[in-house]
CHARMM-style PDB file with segment names, atoms N, HN, CA, C and O in Angstrom:
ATOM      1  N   UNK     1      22.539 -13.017  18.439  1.00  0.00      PROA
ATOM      2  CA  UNK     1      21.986 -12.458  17.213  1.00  0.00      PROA
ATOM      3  C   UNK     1      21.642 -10.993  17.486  1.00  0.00      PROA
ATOM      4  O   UNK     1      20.988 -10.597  18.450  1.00  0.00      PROA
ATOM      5  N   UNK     2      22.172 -10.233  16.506  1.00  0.00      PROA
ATOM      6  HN  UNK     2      22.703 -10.555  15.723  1.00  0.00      PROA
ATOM      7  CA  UNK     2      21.763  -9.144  16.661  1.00  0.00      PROA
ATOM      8  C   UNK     2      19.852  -8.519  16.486  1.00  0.00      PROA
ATOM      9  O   UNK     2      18.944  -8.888  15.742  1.00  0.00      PROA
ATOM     10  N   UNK     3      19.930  -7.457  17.573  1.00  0.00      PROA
ATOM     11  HN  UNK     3      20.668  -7.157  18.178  1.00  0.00      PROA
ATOM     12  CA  UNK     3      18.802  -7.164  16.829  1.00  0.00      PROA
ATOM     13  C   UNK     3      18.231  -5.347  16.234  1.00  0.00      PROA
ATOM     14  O   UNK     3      17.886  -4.383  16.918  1.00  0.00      PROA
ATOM     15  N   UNK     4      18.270  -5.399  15.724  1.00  0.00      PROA
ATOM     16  HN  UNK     4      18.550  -6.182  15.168  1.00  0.00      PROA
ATOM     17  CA  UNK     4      18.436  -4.410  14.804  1.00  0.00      PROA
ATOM     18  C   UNK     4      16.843  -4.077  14.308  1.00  0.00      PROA
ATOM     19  O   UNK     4      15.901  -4.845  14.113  1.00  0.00      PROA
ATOM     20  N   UNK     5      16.965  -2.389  14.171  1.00  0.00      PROA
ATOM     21  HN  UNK     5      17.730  -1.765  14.330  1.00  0.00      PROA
ATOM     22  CA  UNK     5      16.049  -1.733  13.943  1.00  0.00      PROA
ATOM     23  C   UNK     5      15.938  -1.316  12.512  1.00  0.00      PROA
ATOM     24  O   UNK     5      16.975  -0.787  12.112  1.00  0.00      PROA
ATOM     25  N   UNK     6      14.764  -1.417  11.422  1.00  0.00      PROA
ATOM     26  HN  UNK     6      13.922  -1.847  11.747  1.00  0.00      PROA
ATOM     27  CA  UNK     6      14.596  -1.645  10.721  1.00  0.00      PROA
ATOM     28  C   UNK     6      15.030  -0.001  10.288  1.00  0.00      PROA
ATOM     29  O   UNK     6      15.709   0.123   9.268  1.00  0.00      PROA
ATOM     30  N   UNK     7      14.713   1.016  10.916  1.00  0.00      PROA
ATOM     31  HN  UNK     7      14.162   0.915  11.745  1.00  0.00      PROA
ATOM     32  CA  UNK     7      15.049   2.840  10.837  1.00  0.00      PROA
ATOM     33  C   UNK     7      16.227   2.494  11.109  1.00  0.00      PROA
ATOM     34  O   UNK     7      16.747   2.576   9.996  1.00  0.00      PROA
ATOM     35  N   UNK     8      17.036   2.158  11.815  1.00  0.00      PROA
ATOM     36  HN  UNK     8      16.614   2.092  12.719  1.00  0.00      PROA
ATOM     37  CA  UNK     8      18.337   1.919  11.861  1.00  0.00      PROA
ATOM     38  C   UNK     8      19.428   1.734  11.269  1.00  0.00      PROA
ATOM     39  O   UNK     8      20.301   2.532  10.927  1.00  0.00      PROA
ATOM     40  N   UNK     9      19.297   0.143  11.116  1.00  0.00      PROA
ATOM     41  HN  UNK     9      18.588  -0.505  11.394  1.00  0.00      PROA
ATOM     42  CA  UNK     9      19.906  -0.322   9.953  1.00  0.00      PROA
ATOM     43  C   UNK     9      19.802   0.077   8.534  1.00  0.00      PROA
ATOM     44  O   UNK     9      20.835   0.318   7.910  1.00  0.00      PROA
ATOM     45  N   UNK    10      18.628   0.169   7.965  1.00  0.00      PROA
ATOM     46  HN  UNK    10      17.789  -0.027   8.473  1.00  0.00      PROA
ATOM     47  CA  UNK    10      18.899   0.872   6.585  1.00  0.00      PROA
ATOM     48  C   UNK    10      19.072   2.125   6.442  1.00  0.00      PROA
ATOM     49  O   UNK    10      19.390   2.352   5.275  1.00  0.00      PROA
ATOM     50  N   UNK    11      19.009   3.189   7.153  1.00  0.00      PROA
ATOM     51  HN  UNK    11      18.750   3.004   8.102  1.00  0.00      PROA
ATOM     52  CA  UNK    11      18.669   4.738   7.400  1.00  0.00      PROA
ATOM     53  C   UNK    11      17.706   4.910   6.229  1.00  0.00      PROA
ATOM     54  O   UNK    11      17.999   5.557   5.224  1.00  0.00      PROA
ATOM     55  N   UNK    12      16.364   4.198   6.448  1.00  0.00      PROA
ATOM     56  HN  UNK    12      16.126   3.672   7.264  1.00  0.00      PROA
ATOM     57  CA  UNK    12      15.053   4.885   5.644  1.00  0.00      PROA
ATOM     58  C   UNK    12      14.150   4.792   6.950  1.00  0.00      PROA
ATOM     59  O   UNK    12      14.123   3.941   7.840  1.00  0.00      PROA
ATOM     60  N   UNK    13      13.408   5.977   6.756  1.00  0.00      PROA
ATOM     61  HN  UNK    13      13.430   6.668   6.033  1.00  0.00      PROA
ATOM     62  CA  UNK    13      12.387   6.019   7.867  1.00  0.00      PROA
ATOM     63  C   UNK    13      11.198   5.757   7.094  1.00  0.00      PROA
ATOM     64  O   UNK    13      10.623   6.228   6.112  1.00  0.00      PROA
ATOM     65  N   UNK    14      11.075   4.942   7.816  1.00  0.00      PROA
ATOM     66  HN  UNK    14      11.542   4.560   8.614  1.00  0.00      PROA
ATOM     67  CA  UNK    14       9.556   3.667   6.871  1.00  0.00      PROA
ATOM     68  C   UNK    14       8.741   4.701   7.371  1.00  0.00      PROA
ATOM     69  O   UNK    14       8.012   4.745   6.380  1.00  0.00      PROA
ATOM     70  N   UNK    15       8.221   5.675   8.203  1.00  0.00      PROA
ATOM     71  HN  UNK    15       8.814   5.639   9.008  1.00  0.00      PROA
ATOM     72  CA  UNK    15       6.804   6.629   8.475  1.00  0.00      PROA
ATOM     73  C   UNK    15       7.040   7.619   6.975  1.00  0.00      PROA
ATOM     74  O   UNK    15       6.094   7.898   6.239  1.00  0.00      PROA
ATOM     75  N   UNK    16       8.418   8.048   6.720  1.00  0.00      PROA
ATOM     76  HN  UNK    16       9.186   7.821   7.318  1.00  0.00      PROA
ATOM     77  CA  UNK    16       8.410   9.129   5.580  1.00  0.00      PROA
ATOM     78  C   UNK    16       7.759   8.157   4.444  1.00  0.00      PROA
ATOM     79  O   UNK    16       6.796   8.352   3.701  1.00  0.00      PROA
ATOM     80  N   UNK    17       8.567   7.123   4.569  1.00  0.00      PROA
ATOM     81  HN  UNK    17       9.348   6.964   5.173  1.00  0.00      PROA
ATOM     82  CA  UNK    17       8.114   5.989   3.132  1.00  0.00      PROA
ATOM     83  C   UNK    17       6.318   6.225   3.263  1.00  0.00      PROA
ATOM     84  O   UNK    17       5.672   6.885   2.450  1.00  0.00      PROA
ATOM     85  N   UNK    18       5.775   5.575   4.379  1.00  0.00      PROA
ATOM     86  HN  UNK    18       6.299   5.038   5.039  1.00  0.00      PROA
ATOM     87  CA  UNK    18       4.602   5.478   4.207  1.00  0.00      PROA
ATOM     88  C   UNK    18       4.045   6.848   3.326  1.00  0.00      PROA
ATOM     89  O   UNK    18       3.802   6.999   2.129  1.00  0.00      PROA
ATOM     90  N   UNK    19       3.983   7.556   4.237  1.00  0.00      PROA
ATOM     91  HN  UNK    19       4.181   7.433   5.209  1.00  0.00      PROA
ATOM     92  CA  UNK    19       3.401   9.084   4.016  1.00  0.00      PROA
ATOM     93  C   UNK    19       3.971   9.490   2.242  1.00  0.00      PROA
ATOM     94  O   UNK    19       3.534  10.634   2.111  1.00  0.00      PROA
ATOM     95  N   UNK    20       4.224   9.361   1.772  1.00  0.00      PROA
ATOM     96  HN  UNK    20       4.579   8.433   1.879  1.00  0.00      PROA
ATOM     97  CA  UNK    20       4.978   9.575   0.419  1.00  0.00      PROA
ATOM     98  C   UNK    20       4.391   8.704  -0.415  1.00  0.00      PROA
ATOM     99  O   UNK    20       4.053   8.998  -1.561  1.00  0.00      PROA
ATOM    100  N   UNK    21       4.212   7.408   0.197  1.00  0.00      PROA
ATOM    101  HN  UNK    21       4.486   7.169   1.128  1.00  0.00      PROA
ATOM    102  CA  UNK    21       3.148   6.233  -0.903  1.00  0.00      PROA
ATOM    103  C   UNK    21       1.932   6.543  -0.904  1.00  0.00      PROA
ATOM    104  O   UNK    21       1.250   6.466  -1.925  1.00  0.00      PROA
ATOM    105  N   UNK    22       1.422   6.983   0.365  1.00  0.00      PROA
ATOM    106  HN  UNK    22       1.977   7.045   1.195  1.00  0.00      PROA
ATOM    107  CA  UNK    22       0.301   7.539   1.003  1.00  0.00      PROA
ATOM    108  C   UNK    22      -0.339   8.693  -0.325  1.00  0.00      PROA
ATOM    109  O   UNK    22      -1.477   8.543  -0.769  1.00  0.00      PROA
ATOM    110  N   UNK    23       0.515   9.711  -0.781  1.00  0.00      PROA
ATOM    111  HN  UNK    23       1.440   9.833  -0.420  1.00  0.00      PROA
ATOM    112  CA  UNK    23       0.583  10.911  -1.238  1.00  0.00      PROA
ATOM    113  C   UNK    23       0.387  10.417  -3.077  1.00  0.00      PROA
ATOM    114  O   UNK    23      -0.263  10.962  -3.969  1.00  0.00      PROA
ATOM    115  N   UNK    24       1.545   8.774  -3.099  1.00  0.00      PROA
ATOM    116  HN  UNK    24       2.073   8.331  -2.375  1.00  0.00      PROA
ATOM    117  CA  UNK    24       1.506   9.161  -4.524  1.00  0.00      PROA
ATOM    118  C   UNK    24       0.943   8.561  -5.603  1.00  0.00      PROA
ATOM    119  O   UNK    24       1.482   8.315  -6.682  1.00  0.00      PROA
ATOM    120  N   UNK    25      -0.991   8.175  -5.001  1.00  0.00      PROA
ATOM    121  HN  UNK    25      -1.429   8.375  -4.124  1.00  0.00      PROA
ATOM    122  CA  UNK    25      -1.721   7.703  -5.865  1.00  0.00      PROA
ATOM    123  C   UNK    25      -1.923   6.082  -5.801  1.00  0.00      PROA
ATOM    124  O   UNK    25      -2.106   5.358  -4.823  1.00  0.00      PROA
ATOM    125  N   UNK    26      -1.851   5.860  -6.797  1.00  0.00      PROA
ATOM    126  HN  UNK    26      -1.701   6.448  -7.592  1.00  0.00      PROA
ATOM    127  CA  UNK    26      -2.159   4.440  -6.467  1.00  0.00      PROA
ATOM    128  C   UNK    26      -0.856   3.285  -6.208  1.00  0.00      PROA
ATOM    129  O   UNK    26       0.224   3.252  -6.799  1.00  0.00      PROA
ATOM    130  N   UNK    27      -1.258   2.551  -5.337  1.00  0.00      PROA
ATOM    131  HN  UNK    27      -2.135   2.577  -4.857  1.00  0.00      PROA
ATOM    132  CA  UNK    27      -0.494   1.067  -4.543  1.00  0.00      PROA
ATOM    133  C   UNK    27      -0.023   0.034  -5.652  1.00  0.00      PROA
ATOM    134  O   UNK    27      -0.535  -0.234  -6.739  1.00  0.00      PROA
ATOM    135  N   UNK    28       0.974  -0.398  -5.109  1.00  0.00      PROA
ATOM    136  HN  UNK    28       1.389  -0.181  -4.226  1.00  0.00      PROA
ATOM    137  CA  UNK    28       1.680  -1.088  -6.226  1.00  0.00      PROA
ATOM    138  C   UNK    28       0.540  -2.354  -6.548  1.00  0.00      PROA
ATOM    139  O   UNK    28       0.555  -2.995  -7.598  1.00  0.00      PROA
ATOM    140  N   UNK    29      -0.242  -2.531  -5.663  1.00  0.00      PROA
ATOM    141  HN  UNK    29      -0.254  -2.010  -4.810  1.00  0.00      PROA
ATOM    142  CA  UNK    29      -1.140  -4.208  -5.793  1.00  0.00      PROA
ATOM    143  C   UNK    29      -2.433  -3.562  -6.830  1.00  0.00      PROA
ATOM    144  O   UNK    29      -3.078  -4.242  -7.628  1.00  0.00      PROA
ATOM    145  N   UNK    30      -2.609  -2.065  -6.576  1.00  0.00      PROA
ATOM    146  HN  UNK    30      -2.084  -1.513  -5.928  1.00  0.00      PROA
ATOM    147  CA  UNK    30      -3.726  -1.536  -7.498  1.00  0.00      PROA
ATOM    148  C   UNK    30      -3.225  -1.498  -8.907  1.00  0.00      PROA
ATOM    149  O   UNK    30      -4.077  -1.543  -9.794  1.00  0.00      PROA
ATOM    150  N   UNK    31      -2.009  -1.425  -9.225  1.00  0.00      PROA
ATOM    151  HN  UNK    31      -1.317  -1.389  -8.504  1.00  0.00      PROA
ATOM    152  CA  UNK    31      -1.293  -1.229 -10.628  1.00  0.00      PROA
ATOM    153  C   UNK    31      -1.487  -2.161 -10.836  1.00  0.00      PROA
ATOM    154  O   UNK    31      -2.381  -2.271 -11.675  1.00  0.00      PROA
ATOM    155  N   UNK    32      -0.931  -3.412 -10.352  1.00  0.00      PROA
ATOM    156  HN  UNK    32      -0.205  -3.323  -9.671  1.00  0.00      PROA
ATOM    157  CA  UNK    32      -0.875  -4.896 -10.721  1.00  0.00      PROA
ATOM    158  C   UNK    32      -2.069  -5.059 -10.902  1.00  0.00      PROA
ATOM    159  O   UNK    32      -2.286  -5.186 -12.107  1.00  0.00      PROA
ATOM    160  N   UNK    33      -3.290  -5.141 -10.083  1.00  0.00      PROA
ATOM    161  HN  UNK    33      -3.114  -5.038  -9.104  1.00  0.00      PROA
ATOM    162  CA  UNK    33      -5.029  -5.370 -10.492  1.00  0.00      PROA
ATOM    163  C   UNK    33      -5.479  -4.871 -11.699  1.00  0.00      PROA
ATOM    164  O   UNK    33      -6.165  -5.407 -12.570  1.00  0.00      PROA
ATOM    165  N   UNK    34      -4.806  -3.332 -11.598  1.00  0.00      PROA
ATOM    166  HN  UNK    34      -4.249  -2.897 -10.891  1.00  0.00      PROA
ATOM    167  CA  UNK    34      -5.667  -2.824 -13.279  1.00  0.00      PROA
ATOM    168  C   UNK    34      -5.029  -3.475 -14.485  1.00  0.00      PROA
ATOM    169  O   UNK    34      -5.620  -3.877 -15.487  1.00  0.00      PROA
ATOM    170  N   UNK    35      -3.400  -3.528 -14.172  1.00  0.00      PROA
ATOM    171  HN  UNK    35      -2.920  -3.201 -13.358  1.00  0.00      PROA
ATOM    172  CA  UNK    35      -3.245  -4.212 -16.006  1.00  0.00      PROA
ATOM    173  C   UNK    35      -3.387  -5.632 -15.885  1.00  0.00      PROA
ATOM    174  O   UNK    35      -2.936  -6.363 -16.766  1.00  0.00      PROA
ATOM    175  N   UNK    36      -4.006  -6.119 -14.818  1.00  0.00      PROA
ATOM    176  HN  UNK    36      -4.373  -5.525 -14.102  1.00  0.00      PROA
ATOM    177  CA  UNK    36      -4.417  -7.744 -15.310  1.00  0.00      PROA
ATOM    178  C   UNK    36      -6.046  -7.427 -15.609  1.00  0.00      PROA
ATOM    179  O   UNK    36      -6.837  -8.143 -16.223  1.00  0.00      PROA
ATOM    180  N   UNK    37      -6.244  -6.347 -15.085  1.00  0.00      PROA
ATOM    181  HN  UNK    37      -5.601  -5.766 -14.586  1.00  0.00      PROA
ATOM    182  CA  UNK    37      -7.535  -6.499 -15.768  1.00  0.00      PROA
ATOM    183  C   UNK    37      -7.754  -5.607 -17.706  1.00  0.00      PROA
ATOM    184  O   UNK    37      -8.539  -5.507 -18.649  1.00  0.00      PROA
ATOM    185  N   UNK    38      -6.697  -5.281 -17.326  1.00  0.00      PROA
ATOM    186  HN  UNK    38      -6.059  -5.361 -16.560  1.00  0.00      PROA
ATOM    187  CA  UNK    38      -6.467  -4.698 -18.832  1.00  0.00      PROA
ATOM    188  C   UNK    38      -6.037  -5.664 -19.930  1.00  0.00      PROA
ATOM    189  O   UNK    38      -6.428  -5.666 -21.098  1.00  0.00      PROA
ATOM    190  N   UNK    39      -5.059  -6.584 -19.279  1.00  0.00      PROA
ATOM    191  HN  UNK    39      -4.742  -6.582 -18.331  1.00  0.00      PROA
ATOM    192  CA  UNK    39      -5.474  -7.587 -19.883  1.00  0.00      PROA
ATOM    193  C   UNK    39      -6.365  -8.458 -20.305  1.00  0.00      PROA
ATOM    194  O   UNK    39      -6.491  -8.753 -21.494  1.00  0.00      PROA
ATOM    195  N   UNK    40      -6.974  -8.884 -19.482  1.00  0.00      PROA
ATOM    196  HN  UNK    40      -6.872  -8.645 -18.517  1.00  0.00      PROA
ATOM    197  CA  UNK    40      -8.152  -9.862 -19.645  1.00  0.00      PROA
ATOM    198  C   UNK    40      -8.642  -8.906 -20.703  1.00  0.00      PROA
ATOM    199  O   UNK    40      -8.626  -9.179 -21.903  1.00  0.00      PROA
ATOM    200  N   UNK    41      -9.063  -7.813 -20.215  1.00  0.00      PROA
ATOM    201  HN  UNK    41      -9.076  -7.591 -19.240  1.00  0.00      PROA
ATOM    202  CA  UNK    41      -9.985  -7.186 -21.358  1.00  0.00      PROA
ATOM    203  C   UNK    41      -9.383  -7.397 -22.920  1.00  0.00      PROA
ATOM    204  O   UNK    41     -10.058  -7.861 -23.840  1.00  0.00      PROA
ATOM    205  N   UNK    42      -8.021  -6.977 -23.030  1.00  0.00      PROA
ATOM    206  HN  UNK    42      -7.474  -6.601 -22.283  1.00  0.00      PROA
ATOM    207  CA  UNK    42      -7.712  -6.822 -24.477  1.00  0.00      PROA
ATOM    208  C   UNK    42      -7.934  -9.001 -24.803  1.00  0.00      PROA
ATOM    209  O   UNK    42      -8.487  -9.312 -25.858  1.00  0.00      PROA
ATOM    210  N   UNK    43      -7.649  -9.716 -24.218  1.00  0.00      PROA
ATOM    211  HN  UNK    43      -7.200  -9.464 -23.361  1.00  0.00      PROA
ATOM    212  CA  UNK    43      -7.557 -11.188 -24.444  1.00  0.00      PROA
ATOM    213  C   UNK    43      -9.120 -11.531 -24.920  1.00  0.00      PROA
ATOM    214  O   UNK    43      -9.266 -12.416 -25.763  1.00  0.00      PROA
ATOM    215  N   UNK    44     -10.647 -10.630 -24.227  1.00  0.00      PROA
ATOM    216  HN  UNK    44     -10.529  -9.911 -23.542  1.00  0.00      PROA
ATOM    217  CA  UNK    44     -12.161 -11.072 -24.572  1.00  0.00      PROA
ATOM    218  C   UNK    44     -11.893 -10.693 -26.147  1.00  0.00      PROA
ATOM    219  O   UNK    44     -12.242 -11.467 -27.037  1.00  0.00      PROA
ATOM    220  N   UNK    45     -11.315  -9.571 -26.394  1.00  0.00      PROA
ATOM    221  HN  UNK    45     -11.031  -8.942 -25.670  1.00  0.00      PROA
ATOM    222  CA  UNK    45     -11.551  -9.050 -27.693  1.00  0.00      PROA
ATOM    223  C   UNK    45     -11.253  -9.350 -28.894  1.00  0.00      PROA
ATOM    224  OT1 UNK    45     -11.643  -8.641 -29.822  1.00  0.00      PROA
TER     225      UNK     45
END
């Protein structure tokens, strides 16, 4: 079995990825948290 480097094989350098998510505000799990809570809210009303 091969084993293969994740920078490698795809040619994305996951440190640039980080640093760039790092940079661009909010995390995909924080998006997902606010519109379920945006939901709930519009559903009390």
């Amino acid at each position: 079995m091969a084993n293969f480097s994740t920078k490698k094989y795809s040619n994305t350098n996951s440190d640039d990825v980080k640093r760039a998510n790092a940079k661009s505000g909010l995390s995909y799990n924080e998006v997902k948290n606010l519109l379920a809570l945006e939901n709930l809210n519009k559903e009390q009303k």
